[in-house]
PALO-808717 format. One line per 5 residues: their letters; for each residue z, x, y of C-alpha. Coordinates in Angstrom, 3 decimals. Layout:
N
A> Z,X,Y ~ ...
END
This chain:
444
XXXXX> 200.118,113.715,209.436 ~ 201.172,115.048,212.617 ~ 199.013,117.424,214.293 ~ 200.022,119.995,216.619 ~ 198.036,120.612,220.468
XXXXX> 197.988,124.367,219.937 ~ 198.567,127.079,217.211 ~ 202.388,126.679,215.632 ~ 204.880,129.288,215.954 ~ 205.683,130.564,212.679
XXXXX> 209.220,131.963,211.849 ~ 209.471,133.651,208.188 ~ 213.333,134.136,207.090 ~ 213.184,137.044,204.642 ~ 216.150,137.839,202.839
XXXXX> 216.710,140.327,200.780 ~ 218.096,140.702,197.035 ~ 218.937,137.151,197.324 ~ 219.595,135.715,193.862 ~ 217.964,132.106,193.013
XXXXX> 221.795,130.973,192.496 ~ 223.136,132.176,195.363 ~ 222.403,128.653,197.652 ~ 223.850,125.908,197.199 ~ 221.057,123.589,197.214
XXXXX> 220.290,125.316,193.954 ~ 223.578,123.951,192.730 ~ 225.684,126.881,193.172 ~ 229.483,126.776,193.170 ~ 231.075,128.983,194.863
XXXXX> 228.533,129.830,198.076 ~ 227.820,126.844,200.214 ~ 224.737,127.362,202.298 ~ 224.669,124.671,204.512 ~ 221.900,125.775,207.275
XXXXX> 219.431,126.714,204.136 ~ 220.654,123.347,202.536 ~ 219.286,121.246,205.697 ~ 216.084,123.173,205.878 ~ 215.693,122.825,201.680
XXXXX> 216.563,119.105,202.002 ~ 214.857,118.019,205.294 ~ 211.552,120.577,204.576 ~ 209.520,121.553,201.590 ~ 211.341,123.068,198.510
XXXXX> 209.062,125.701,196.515 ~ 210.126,125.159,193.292 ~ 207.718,127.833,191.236 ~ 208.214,130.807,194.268 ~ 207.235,134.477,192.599
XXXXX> 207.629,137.542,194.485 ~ 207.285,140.550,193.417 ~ 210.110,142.590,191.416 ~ 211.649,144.992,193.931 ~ 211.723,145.212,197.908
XXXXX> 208.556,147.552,199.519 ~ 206.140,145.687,196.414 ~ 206.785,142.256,197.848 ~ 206.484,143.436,201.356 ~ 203.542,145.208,200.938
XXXXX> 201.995,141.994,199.266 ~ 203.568,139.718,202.260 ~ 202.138,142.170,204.635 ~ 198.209,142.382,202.881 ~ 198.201,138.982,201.130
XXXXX> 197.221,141.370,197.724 ~ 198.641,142.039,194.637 ~ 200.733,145.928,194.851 ~ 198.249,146.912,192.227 ~ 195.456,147.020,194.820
XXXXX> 197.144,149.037,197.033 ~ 199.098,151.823,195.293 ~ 202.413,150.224,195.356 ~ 203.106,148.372,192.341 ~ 205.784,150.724,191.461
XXXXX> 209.111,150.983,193.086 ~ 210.664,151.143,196.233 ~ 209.619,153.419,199.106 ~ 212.595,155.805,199.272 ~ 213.215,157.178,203.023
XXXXX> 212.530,160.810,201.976 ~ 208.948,160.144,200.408 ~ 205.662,161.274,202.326 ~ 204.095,157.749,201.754 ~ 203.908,154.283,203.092
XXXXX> 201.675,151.362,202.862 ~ 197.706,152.413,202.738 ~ 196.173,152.837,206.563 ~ 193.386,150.902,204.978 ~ 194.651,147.797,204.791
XXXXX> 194.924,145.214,207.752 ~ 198.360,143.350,207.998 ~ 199.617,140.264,208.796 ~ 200.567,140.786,212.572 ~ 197.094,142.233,213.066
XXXXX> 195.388,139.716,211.853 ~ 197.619,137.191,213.466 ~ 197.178,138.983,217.005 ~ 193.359,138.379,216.775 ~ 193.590,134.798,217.264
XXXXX> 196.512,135.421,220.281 ~ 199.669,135.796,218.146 ~ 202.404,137.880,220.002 ~ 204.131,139.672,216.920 ~ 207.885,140.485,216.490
XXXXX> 209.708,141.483,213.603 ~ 213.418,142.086,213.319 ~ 215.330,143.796,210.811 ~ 213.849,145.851,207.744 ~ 210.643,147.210,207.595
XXXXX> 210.304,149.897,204.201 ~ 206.792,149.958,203.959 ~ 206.690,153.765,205.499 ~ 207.552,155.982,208.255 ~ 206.464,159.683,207.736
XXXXX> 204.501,159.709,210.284 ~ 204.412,157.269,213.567 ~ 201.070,155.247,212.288 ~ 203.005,153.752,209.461 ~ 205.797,152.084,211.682
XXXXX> 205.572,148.662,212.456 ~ 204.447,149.071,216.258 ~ 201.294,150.365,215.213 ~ 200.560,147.915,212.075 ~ 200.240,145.075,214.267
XXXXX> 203.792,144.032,215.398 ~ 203.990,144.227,219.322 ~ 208.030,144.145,219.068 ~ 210.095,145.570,216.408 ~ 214.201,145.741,216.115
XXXXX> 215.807,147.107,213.001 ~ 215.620,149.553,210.521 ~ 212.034,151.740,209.007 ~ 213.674,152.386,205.616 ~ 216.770,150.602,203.149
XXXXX> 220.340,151.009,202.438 ~ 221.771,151.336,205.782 ~ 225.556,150.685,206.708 ~ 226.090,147.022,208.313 ~ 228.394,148.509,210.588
XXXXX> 227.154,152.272,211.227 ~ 223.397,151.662,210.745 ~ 223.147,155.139,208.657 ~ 221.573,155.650,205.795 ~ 222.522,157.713,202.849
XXXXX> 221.076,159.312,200.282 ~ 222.225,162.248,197.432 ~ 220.895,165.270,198.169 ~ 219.907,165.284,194.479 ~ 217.389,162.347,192.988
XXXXX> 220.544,160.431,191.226 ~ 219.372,157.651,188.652 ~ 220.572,154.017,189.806 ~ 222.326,153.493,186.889 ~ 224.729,155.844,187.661
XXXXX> 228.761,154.672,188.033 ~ 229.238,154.501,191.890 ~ 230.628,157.285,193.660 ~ 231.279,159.543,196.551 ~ 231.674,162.916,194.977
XXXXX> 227.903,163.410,195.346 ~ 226.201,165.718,197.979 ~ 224.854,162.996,200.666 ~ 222.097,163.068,203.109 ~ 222.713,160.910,205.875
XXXXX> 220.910,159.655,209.220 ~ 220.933,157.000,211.151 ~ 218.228,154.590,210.871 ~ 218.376,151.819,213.765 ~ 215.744,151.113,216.305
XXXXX> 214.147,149.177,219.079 ~ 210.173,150.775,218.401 ~ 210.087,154.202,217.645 ~ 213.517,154.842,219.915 ~ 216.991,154.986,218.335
XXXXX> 219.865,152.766,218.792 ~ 223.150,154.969,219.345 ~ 225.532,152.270,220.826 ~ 225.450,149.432,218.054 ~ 228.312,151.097,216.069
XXXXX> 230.796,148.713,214.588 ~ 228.481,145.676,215.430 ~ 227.588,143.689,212.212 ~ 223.995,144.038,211.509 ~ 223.227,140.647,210.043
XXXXX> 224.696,139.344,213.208 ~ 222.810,141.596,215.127 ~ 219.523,140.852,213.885 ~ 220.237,136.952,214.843 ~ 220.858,138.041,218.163
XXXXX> 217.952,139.954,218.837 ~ 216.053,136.960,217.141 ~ 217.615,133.872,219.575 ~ 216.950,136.361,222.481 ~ 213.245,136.566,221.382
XXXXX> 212.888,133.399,221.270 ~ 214.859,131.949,224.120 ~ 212.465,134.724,226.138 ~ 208.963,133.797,224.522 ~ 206.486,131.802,226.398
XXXXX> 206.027,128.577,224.694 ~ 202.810,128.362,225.482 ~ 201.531,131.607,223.696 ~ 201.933,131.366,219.620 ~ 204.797,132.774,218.504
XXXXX> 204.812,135.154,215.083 ~ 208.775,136.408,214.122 ~ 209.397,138.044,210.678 ~ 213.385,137.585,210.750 ~ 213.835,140.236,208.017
XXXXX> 217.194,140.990,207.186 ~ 218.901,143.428,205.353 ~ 221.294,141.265,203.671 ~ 222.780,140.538,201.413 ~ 221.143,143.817,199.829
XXXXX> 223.368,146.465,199.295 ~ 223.940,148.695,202.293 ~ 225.387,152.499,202.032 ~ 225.639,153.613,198.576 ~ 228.658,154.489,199.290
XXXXX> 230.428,151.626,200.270 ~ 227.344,148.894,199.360 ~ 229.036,145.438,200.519 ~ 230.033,144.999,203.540 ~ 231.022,141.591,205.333
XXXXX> 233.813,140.825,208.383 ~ 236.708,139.429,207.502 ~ 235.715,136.167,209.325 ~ 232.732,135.658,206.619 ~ 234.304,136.394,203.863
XXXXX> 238.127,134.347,203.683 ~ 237.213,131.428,202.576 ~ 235.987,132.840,199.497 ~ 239.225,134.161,197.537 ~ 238.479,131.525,194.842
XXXXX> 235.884,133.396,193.637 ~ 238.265,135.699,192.313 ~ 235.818,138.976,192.112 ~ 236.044,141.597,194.747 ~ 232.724,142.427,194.826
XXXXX> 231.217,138.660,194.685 ~ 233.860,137.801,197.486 ~ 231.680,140.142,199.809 ~ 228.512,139.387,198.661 ~ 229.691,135.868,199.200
XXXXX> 230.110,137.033,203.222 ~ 227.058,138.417,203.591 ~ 225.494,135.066,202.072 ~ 227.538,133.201,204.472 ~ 226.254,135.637,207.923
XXXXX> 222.947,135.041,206.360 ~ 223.181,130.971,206.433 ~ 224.782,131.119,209.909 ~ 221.786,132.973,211.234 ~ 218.946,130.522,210.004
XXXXX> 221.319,127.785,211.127 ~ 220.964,129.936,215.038 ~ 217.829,130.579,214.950 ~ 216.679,126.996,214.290 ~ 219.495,126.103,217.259
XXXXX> 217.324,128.446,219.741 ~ 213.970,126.982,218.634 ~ 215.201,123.420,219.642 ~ 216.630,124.687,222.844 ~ 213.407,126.307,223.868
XXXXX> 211.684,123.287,223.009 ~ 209.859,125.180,220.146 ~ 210.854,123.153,216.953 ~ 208.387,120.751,217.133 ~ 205.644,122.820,216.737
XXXXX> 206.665,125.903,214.814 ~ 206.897,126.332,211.327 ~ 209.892,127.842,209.459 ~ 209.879,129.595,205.955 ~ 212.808,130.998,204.175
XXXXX> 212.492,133.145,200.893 ~ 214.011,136.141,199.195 ~ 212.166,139.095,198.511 ~ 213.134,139.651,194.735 ~ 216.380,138.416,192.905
XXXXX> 219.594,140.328,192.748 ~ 220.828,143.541,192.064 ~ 223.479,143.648,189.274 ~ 223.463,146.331,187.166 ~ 222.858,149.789,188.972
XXXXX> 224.847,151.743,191.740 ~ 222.551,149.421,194.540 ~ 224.219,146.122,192.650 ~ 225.393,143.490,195.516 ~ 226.928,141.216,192.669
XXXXX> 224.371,138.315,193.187 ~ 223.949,135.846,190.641 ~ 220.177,134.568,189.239 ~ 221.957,132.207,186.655 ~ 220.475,130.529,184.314
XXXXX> 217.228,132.525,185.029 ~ 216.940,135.947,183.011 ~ 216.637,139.421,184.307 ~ 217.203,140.871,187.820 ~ 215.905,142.259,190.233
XXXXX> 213.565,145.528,189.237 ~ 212.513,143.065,186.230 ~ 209.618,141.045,185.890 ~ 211.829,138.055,184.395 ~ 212.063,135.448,186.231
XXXXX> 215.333,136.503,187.109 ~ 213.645,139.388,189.234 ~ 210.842,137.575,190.806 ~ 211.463,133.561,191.015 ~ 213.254,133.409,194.198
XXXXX> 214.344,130.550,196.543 ~ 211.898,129.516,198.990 ~ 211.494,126.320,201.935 ~ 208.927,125.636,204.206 ~ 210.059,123.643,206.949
XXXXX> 207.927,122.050,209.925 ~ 207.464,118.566,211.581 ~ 203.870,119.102,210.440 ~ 204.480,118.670,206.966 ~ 205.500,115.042,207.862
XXXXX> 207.710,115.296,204.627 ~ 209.962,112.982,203.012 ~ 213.402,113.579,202.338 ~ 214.282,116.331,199.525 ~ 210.515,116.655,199.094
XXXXX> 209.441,119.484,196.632 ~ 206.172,121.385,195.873 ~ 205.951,122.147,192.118 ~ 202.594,124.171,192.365 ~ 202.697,127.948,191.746
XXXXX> 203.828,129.817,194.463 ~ 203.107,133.150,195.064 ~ 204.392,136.109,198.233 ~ 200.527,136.662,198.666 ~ 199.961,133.306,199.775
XXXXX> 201.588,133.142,203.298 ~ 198.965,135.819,204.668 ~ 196.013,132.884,204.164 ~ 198.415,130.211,204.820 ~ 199.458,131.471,208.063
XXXXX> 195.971,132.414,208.895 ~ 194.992,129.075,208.132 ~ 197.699,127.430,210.775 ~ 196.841,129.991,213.189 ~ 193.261,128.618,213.166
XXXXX> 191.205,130.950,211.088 ~ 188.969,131.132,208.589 ~ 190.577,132.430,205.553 ~ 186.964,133.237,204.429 ~ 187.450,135.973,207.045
XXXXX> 190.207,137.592,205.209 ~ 188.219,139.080,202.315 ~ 188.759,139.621,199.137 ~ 192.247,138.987,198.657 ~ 194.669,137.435,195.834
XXXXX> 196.293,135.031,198.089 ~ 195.833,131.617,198.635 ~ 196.208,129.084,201.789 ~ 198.479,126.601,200.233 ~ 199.432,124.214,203.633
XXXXX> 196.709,121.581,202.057 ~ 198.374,121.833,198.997 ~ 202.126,121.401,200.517 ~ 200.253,118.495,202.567 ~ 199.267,116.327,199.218
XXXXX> 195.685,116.472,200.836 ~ 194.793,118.619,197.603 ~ 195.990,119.971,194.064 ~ 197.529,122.997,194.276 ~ 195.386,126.095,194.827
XXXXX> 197.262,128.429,191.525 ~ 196.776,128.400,188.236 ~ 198.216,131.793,187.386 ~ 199.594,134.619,189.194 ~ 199.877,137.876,188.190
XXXXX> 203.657,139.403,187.819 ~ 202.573,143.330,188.441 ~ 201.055,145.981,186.482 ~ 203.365,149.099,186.050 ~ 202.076,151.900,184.161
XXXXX> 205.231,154.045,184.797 ~ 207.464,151.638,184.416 ~ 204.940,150.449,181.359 ~ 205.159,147.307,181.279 ~ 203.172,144.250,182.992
XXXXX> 203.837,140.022,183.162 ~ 202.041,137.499,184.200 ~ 201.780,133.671,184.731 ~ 199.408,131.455,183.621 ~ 200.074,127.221,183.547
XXXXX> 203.171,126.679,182.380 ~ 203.022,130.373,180.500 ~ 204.422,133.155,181.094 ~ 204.072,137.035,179.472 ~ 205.711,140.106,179.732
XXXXX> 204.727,143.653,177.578 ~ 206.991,145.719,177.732 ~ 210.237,146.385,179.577 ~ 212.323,148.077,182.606 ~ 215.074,150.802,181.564
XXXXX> 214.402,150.351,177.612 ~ 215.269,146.739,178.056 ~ 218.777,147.373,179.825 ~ 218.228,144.549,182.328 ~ 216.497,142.071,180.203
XXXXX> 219.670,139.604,179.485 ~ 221.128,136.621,181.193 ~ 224.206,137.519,184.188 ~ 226.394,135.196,184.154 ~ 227.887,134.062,187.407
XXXXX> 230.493,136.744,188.218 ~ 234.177,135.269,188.484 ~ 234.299,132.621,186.247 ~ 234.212,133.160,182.381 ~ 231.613,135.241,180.488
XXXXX> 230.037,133.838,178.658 ~ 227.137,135.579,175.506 ~ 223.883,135.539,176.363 ~ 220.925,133.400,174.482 ~ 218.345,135.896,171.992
XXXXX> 215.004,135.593,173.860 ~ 212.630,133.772,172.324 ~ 210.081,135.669,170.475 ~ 207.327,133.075,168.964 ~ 204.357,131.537,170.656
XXXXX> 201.567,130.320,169.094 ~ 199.573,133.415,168.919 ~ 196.231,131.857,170.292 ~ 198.276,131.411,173.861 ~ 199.436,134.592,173.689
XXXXX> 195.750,136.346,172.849 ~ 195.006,133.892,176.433 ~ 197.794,135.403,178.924 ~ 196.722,138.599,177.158 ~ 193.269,138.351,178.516
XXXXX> 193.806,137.217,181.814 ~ 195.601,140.483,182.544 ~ 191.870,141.853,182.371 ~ 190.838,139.965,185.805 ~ 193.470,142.437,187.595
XXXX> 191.855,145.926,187.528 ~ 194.625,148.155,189.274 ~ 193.708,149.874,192.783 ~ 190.684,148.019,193.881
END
């Protein structure tokens, strides 16, 4: 097992609305991912990776390492016109990270808050940030738009609403007026490789990579992709999958740069490199990007797997891996807090009381994995709750009186009728999951 001289840098990939068919190491047709595919085959593949069901939940639980229940944001997103962000009370990543001499950067999307300036990322811990506070913003124009009017998602898209608009790009708490017409995706990789190529190597390195895409930008014109990205994908023969099908391919250039700039700095060797999605696609609301979760059920917003099994590698020279090596164990968002803290030389005892779990043992073979249930979420707007236990899985109740709970199939080839759920369990395993859900007490 190789062992490195000095804390590893740690690079997390985030994308965002990524569906679990949408790489090609997953056996998807009609999007080869070739950078993702060499770190899949080459690093660790996560096979049973849960986040949580929509974008600000899973950050938030990235970010503390607990469940959203704990800290008030289980629900939904953060839109950019609410008063509220992630709780002041909890310590984040970065910060803990920049106790034991981490220098913090994060690049791209942030959505965990921004009403007022101590809820930005510069003042939870990261020492750099590049990007965007909120969602939704243009590739090209870096606005964001809203109607003026709450609009339900599941409206038709259109442009005959009122819109609010502002622009939402920014190095720290300063806007960024002179990126218009630059492709987003593209610039995040820049700003990434120029971190990197100026970071000491000497000094650990923490960079949450955290791009927009392939999410749905503007509402009013959602996918967006150059030309360039997107031409070698008129097979597909859908519009709106073509584009998504860009912003997949910017996506895969940019880990494929970023693990170019490591190896030029001299970096690679000891940093350690995990990609994931936040949450699985968007398909059925005015946000949709046209992803594709196939064969797994739901979307994103759902707590089907669908929604919340997304793909996920760790790659490092650490791992001393074999070949197309996989980790089987449950997985879950909250686990990379510990596990990071863990490489960076803490205790994870230190932490707290937490609902994450250091897994690098685990991914090492030097124990059984650490998981034997995770919990989904608790909604009680929404009203409904899931969870995983062993090779079980619950959900009570549903999202949108059950609108999203079908199988997509993969846009552009033929439709195809979806399978009935299956209803029956043996009702003794289902009285189990049931109580387990009772270990979870919301807010606490």
């Amino acid at each position: 097992i190789a062992v490195a001289s000095q804390a590893p840098h740690i690079i997390f990939i985030l994308a965002d609305d990524l569906g679990w068919n949408d790489v090609s190491y997953h056996g998807c047709p009609q999007i080869p991912t070739g950078n993702i595919d060499a770190m899949a085959w080459n690093g660790l593949r996560l096979t049973q990776y849960y986040t949580q069901p929509v974008c600000s939940p899973s950050r938030a639980a990235l970010m503390t390492g607990r469940y959203p229940i704990r800290t008030g944001m289980q629900h939904f997103v953060l839109d950019n016109r609410e008063e509220r962000g992630l709780p002041l009370d909890q310590k984040l990543l970065p910060e803990w990270l920049a106790e034991l001499g981490y220098t913090n950067y994060l690049v791209g999307k942030w959505h965990l808050g921004f009403h007022k300036e101590e809820y930005t990322p510069t003042r939870r811990g990261f020492h750099h940030h590049f990007g965007f506070w909120g969602s939704n913003i243009d590739y090209y124009n870096h606005t964001s738009a809203f109607p003026k009017a709450p609009q339900p998602l599941t409206l038709e898209r259109g442009k005959s609403m009122n819109w609010t608009t502002g622009l939402d790009y920014r190095n720290g708490p300063h806007l960024l007026w002179n990126y218009t017409g630059l492709y987003s995706t593209d610039v995040f990789t820049s700003e990434a490789v120029r971190i990197i190529g100026n970071h000491s190597v000497e000094k650990p390195l923490f960079l949450c990579l955290s791009h927009g895409a392939p999410h749905a930008g503007d509402m009013r014109d959602p996918l967006q992709a150059p030309d360039a990205y997107t031409s070698g994908f008129k097979d597909i023969g859908h519009e709106e999958r073509i584009k998504y099908a860009g912003m997949v391919k910017a996506l895969d250039i940019s880990v494929g740069e970023v693990f170019r700039a490591l190896d030029r700095k001299g970096m690679l060797e000891n940093s350690v490199v995990v990609f994931s999605s936040d949450n699985g696609p968007d398909l059925e609301r005015m946000t949709s990007n046209y992803g594709s979760a196939w064969p797994l059920r739901g979307q994103k917003e759902t707590p089907w797997e669908g929604g919340v099994k997304s793909p996920a590698v760790v790659w490092s020279p650490l791992l001393n891996t074999s070949s197309r090596a996989t980790y089987d164990g449950l997985v879950h968002i909250t686990d990379w807090l510990p596990t990071f803290y863990h490489l960076a030389g803490g205790n994870v005892l230190n932490l707290g009381k937490i609902d994450g779990v250091n897994n690098w043992n685990a991914f090492l073979k030097l124990e059984p994995p650490q998981r034997t249930e995770l919990l989904i979420n608790i909604d009680q707007i929404e009203g409904y709750a899931a969870i995983r236990d062993g090779k079980f899985k619950l959900v009570k109740g549903g999202i949108n009186n059950g609108r999203f709970d079908v199988w997509y199939p993969i846009l552009g080839n033929v439709s195809w009728s979806s399978t009935q759920p299956r209803g029956s369990c043996e009702s003794s395993v289902v009285k189990h999951v049931i109580s387990r859900f009772g270990r979870h007490p919301v807010c606490g």
